[in-house]
BATI-996373 format. One record per residue (C-alpha): residue number from 1; residue in three letters; x, y, z. Coordinates in Angstrom, 1 decimal, m for minus. Example, Ala and Ser with C-alpha at 12.3 -4.5 7.8 and 13.67 -1.06 7.14 Angstrom:
2
+-----+---------+--------+--------+--------+
! num ! residuo !      x !      y !      z !
+-----+---------+--------+--------+--------+
!   1 !     ala !   12.3 !   m4.5 !    7.8 !
!   2 !     ser !   13.7 !   m1.1 !    7.1 !
+-----+---------+--------+--------+--------+
***
This chain:
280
+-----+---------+--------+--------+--------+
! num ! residuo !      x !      y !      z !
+-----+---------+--------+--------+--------+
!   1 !     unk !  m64.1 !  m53.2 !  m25.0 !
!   2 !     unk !  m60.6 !  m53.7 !  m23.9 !
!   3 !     unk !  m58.1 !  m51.4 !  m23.5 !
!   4 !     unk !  m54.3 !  m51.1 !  m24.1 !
!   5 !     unk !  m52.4 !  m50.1 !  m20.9 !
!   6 !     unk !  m51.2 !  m47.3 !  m22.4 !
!   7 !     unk !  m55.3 !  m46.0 !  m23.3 !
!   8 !     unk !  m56.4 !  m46.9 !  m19.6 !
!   9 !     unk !  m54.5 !  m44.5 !  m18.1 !
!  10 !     unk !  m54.7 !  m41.9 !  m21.1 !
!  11 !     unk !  m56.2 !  m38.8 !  m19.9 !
!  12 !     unk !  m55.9 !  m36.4 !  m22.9 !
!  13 !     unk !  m58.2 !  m33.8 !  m23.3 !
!  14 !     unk !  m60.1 !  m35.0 !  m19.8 !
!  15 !     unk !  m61.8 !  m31.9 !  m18.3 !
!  16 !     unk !  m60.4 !  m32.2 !  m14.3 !
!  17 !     unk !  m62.0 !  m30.0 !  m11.9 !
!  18 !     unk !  m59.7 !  m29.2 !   m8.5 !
!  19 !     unk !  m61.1 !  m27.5 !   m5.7 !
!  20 !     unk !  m58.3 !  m25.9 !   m3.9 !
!  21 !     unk !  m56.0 !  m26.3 !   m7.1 !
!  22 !     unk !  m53.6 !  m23.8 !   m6.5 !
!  23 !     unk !  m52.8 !  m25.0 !   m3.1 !
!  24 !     unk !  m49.8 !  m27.1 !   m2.0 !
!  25 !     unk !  m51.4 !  m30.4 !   m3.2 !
!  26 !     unk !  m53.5 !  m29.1 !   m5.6 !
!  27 !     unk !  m50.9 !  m26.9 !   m7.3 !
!  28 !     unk !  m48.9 !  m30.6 !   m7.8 !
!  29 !     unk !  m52.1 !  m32.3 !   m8.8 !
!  30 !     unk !  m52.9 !  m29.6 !  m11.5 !
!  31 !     unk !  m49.2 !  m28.9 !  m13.2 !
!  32 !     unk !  m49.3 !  m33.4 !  m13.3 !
!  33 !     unk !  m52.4 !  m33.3 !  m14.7 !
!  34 !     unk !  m51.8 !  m30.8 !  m17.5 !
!  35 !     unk !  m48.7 !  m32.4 !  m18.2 !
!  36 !     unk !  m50.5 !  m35.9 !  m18.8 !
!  37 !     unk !  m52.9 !  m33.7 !  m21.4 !
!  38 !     unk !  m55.8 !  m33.6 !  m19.3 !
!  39 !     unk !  m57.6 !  m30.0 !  m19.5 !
!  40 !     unk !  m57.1 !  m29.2 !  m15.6 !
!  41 !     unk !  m60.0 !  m26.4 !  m13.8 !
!  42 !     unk !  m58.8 !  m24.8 !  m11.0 !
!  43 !     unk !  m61.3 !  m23.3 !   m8.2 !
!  44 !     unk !  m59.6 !  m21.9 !   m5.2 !
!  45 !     unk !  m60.6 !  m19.0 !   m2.9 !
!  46 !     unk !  m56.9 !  m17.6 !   m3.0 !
!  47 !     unk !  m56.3 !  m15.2 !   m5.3 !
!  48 !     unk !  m52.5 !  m14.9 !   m4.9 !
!  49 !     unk !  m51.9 !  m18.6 !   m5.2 !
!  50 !     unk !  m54.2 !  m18.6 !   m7.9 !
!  51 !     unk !  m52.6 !  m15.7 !   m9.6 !
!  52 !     unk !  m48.7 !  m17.7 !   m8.8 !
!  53 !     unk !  m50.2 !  m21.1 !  m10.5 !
!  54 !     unk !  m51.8 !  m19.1 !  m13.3 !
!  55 !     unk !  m48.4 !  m17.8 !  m14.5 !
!  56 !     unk !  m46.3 !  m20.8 !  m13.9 !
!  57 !     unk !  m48.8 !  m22.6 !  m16.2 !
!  58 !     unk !  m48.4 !  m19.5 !  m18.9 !
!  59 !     unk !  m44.8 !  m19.6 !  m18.6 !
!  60 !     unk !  m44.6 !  m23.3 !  m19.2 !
!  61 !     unk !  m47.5 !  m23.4 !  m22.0 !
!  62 !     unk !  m49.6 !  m25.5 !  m20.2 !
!  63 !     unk !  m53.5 !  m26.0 !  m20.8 !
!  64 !     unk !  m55.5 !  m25.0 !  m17.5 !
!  65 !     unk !  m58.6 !  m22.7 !  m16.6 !
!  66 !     unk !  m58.5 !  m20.4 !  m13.1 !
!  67 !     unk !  m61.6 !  m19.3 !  m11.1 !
!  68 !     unk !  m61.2 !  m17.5 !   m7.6 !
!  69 !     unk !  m64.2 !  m19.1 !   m6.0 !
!  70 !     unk !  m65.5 !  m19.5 !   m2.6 !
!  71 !     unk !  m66.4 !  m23.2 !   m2.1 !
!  72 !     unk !  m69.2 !  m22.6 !    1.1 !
!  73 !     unk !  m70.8 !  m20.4 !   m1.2 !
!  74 !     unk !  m72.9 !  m22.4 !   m3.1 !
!  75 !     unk !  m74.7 !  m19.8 !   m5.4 !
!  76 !     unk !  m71.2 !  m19.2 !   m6.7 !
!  77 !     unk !  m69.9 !  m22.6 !   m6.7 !
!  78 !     unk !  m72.6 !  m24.0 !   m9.0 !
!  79 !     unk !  m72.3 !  m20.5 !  m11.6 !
!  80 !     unk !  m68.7 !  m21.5 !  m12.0 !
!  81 !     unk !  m69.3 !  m25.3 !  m12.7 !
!  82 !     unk !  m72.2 !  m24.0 !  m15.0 !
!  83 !     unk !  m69.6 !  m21.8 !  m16.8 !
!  84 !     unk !  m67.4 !  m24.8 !  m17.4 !
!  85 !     unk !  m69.7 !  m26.8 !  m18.9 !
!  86 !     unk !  m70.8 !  m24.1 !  m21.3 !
!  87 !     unk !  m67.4 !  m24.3 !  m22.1 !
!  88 !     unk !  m66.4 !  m27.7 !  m22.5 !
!  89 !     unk !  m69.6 !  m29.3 !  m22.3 !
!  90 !     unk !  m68.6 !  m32.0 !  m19.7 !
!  91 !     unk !  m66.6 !  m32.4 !  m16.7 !
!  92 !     unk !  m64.8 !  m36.2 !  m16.7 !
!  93 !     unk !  m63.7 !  m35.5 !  m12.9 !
!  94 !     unk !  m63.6 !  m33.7 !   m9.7 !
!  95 !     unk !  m61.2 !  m33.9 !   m7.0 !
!  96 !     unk !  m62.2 !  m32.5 !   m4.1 !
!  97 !     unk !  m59.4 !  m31.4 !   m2.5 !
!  98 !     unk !  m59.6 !  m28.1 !   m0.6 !
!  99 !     unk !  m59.1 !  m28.0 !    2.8 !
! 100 !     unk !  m57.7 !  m24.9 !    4.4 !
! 101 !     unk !  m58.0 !  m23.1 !    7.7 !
! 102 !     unk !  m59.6 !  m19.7 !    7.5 !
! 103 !     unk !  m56.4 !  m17.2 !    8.3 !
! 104 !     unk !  m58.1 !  m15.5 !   11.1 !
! 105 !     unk !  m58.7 !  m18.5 !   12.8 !
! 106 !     unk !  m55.1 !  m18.4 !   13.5 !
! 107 !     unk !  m54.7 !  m15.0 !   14.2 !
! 108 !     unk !  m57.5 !  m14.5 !   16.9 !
! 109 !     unk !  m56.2 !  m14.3 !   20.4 !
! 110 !     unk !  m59.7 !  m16.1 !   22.2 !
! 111 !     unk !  m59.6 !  m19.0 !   19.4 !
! 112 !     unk !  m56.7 !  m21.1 !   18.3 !
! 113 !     unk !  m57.2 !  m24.1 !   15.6 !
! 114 !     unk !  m54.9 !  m25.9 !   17.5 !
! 115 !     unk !  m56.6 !  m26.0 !   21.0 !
! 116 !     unk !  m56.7 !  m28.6 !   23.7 !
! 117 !     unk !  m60.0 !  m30.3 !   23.0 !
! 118 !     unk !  m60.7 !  m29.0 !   26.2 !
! 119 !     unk !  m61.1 !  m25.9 !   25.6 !
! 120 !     unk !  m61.7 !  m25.9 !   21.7 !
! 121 !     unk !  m64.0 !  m23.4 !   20.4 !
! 122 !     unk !  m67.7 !  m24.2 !   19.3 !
! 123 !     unk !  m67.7 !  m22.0 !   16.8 !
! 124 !     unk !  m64.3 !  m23.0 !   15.1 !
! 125 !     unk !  m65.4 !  m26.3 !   15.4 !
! 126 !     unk !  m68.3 !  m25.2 !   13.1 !
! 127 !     unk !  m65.9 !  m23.5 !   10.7 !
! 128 !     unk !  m63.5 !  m25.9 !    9.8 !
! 129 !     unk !  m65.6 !  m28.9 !    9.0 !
! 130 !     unk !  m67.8 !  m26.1 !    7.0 !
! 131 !     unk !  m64.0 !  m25.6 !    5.1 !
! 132 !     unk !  m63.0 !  m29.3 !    5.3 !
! 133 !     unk !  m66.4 !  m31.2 !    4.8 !
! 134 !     unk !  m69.1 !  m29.0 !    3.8 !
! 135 !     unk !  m67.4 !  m27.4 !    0.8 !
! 136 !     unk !  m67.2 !  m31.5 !   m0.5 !
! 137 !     unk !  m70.8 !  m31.6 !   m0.7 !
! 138 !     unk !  m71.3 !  m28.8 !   m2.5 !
! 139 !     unk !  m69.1 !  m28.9 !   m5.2 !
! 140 !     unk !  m69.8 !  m32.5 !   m5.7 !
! 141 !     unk !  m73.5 !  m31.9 !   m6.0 !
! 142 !     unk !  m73.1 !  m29.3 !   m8.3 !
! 143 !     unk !  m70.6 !  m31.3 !  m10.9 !
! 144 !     unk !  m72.6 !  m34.8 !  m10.3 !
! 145 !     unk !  m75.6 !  m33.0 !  m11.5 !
! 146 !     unk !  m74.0 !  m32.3 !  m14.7 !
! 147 !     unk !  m72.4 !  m36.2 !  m14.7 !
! 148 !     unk !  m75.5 !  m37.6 !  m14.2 !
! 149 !     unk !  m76.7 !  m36.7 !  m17.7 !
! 150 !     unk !  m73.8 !  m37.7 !  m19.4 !
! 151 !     unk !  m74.0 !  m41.3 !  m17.3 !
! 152 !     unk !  m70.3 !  m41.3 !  m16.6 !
! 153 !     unk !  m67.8 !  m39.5 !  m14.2 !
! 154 !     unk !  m65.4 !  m40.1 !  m11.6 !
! 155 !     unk !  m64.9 !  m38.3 !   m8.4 !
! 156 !     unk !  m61.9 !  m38.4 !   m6.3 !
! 157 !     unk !  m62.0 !  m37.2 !   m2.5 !
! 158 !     unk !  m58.9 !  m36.2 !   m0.5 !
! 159 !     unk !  m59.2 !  m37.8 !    2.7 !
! 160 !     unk !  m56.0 !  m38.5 !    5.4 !
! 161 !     unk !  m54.9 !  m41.5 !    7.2 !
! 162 !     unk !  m55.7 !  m39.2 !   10.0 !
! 163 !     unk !  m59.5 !  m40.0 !    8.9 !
! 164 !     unk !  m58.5 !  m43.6 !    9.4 !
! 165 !     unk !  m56.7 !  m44.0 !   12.7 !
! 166 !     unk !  m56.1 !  m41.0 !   15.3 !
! 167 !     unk !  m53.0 !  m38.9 !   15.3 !
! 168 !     unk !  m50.1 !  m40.2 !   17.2 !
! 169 !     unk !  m50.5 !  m36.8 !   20.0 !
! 170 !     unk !  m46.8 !  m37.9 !   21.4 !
! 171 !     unk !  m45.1 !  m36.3 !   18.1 !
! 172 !     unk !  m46.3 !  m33.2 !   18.9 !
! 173 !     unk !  m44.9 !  m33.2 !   22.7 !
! 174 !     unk !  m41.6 !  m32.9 !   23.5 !
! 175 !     unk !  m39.0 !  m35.8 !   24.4 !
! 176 !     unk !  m36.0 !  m35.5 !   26.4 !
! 177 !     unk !  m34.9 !  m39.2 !   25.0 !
! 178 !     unk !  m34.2 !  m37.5 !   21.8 !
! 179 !     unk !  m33.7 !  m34.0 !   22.8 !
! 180 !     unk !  m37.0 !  m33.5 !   20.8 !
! 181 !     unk !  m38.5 !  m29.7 !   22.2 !
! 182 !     unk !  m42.2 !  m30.7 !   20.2 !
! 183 !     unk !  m44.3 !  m28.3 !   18.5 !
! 184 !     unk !  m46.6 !  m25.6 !   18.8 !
! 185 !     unk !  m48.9 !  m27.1 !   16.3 !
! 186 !     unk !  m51.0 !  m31.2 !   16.0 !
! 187 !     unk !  m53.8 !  m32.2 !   14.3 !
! 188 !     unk !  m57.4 !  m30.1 !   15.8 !
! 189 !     unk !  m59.9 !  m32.8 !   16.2 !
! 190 !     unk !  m62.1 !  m31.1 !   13.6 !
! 191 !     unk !  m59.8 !  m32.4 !   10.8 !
! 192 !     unk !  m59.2 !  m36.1 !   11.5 !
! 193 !     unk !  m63.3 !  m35.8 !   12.4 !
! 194 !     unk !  m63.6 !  m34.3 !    9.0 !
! 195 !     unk !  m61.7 !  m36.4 !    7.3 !
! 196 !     unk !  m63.0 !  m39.4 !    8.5 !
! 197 !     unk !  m66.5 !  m38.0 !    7.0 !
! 198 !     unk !  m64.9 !  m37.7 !    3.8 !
! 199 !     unk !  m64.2 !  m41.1 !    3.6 !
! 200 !     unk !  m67.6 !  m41.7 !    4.6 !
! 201 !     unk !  m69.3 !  m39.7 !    2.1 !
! 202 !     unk !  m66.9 !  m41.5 !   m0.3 !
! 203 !     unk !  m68.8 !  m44.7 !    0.4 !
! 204 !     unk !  m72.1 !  m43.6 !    0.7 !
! 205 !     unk !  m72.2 !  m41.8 !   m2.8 !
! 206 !     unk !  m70.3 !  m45.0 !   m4.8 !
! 207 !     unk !  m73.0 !  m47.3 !   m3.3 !
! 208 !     unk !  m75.6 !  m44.3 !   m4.6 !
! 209 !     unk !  m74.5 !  m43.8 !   m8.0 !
! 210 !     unk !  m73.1 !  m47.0 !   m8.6 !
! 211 !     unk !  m75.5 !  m48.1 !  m11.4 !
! 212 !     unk !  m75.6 !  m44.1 !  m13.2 !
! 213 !     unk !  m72.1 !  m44.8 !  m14.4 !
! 214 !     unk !  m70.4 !  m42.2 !  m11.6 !
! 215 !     unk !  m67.2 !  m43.7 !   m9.7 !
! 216 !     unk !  m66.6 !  m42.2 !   m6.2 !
! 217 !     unk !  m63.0 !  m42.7 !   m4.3 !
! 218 !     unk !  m60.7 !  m40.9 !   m2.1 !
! 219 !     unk !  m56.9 !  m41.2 !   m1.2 !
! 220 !     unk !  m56.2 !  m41.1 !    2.3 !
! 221 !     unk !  m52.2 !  m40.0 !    2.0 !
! 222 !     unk !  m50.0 !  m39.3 !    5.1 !
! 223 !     unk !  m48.1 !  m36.7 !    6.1 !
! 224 !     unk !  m46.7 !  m34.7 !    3.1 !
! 225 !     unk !  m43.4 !  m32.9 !    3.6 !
! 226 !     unk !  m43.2 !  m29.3 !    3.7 !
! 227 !     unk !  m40.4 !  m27.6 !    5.3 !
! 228 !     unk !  m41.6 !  m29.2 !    8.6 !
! 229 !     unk !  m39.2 !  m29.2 !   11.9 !
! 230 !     unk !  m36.4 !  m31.6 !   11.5 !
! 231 !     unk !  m37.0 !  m33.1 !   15.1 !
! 232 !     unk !  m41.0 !  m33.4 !   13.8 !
! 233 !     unk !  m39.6 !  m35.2 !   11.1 !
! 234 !     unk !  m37.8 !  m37.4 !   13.0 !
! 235 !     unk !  m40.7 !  m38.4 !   15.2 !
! 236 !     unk !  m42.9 !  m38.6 !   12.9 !
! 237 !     unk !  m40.7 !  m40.9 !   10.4 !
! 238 !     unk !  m40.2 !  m43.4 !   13.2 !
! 239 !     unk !  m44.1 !  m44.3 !   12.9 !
! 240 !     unk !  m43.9 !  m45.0 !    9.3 !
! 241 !     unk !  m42.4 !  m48.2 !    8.0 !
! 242 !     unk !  m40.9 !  m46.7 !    4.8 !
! 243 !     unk !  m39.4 !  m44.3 !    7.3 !
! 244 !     unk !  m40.1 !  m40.9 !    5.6 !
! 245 !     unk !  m42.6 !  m38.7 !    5.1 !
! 246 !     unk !  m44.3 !  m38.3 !    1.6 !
! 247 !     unk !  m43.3 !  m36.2 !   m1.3 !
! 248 !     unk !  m45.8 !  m33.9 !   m2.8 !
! 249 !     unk !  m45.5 !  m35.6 !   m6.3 !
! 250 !     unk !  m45.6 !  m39.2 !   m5.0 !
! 251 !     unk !  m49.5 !  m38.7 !   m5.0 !
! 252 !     unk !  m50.0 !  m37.6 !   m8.2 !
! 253 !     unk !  m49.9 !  m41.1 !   m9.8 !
! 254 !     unk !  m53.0 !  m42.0 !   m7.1 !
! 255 !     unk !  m54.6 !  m39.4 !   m8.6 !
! 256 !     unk !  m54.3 !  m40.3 !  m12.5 !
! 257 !     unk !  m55.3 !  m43.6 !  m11.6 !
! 258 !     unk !  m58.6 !  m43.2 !  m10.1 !
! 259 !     unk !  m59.4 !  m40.4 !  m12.4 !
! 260 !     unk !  m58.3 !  m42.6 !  m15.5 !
! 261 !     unk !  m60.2 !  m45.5 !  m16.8 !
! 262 !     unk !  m57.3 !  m48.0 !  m15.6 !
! 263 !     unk !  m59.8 !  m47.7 !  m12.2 !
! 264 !     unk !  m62.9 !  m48.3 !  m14.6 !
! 265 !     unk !  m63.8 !  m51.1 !  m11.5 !
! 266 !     unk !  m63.1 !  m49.5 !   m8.5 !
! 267 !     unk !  m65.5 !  m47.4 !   m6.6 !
! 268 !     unk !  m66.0 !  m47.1 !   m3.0 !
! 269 !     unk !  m62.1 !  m47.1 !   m2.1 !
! 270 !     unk !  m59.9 !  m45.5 !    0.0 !
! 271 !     unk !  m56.6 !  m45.6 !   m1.6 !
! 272 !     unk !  m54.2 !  m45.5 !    1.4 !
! 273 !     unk !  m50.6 !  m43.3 !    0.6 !
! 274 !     unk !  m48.8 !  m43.8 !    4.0 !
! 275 !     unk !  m45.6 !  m45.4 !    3.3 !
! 276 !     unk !  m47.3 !  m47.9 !    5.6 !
! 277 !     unk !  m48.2 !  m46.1 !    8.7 !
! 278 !     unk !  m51.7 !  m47.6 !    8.7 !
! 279 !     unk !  m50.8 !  m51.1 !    9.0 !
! 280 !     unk !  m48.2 !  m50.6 !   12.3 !
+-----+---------+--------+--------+--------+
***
């Protein structure tokens, strides 16, 4: 039956789980959520952030639900999705978006996330794509089972254009040209290799559940601004057409869309967010 625009993108009372919802992205993609009227479920493993969200949302009188969770522990995982739908009885959508470095990965003196490939460790290798990739697949196998039943869901990964083409290793590295000093930190090959797999798993599962009414996507956004170096900036600005970074907020209509059903016919897509950088 067709829709008005204005009902395709209504998301009222929409029960949205976020994995890593208290987090810098997912903090933006649950307070845009709430505000849109969608009932917005927030998993992270952070219990300050959590705690931070948890009163801004009081404060402002918005609808959302907090649960400190550890997402690579799947015992856990699946009695917190099983609480939910006690609760509501359904979950419309999951956005998988957690993807944090463990903090003593960048405290350790004999292991450093952001390693030569040369001499990256094995086992933080192992780590991060257990935080970045494995944590995906079990969350999403725990909600889909629940979907399943109800014939209908959408599912929204959060890939990087990093996943899509490699990191540009000269911002990182300093340039006398423009009295650029670079930066102790770049992208560890275990999250673009990650990310890449998200997209990946994206694919596989919309081709898999296309006929039990489940939609699978991601959004594969660029670099998102964050206090970063000024000189970083600047490199890093000069590879994207629009000639910026992105704002935290200017995802947050990606992410009503493919969790609305104004994407009622779109599965299997990446949604690029990159000001362009993908195309140069």
């Amino acid at each position: 039956m067709k829709k008005n625009i204005k009902d395709l993108f209504n998301l009222k009372n929409k029960v949205i789980l976020i994995t890593g919802g208290s987090g810098f992205l997912g903090s933006e993609f649950s307070s845009a959520l709430s505000s849109v009227g969608a009932v917005p479920i927030i998993l992270d493993k952070n219990k300050k952030s959590l705690k931070t969200l948890q009163r801004k949302f009081i404060k402002k009188k918005r609808k959302g639900f907090f649960f400190l969770v550890d997402l690579n522990n799947e015992k856990k995982v699946e009695e917190t999705v099983n609480l939910v739908i006690k609760k509501f009885k359904k979950i419309d959508c999951l956005i998988n978006n957690a993807a944090a470095f463990r903090k003593n990965d960048l405290t350790k003196s004999k292991t450093n996330i952001f390693e030569k490939f040369e001499k990256y460790d094995y086992k933080l290798w192992q780590e991060s794509l257990e935080d970045h990739l494995s944590s995906v697949f079990i969350v999403t196998k725990s909600v889909a089972n629940h979907m399943l039943k109800r014939k209908q869901g959408s599912i929204v990964n959060i890939a990087s254009d990093v996943g899509i083409i490699s990191p540009d290793h000269r911002i990182y590295k300093s340039n006398i040209r423009y009295k650029y000093k670079g930066v102790n930190f770049n992208t560890p090959i275990s999250y673009s290799v990650a990310k890449s797999g998200i997209i990946s798993f994206t694919r596989y599962l919309a081709t898999y559940w296309a006929q039990k009414g489940i939609r699978v996507n991601c959004i594969s956004p660029a670099g998102v601004y964050k206090k970063h170096n000024k000189k970083f900036v600047e490199q890093l600005s000069q590879r994207i057409p629009l000639g910026r970074m992105a704002n935290s907020y200017e995802l947050n209509g990606a992410i009503i869309y493919l969790c609305s059903d104004a994407s009622s016919f779109v599965t299997g897509h990446n949604l690029v967010v990159d000001g362009g950088r993908t195309i140069w």
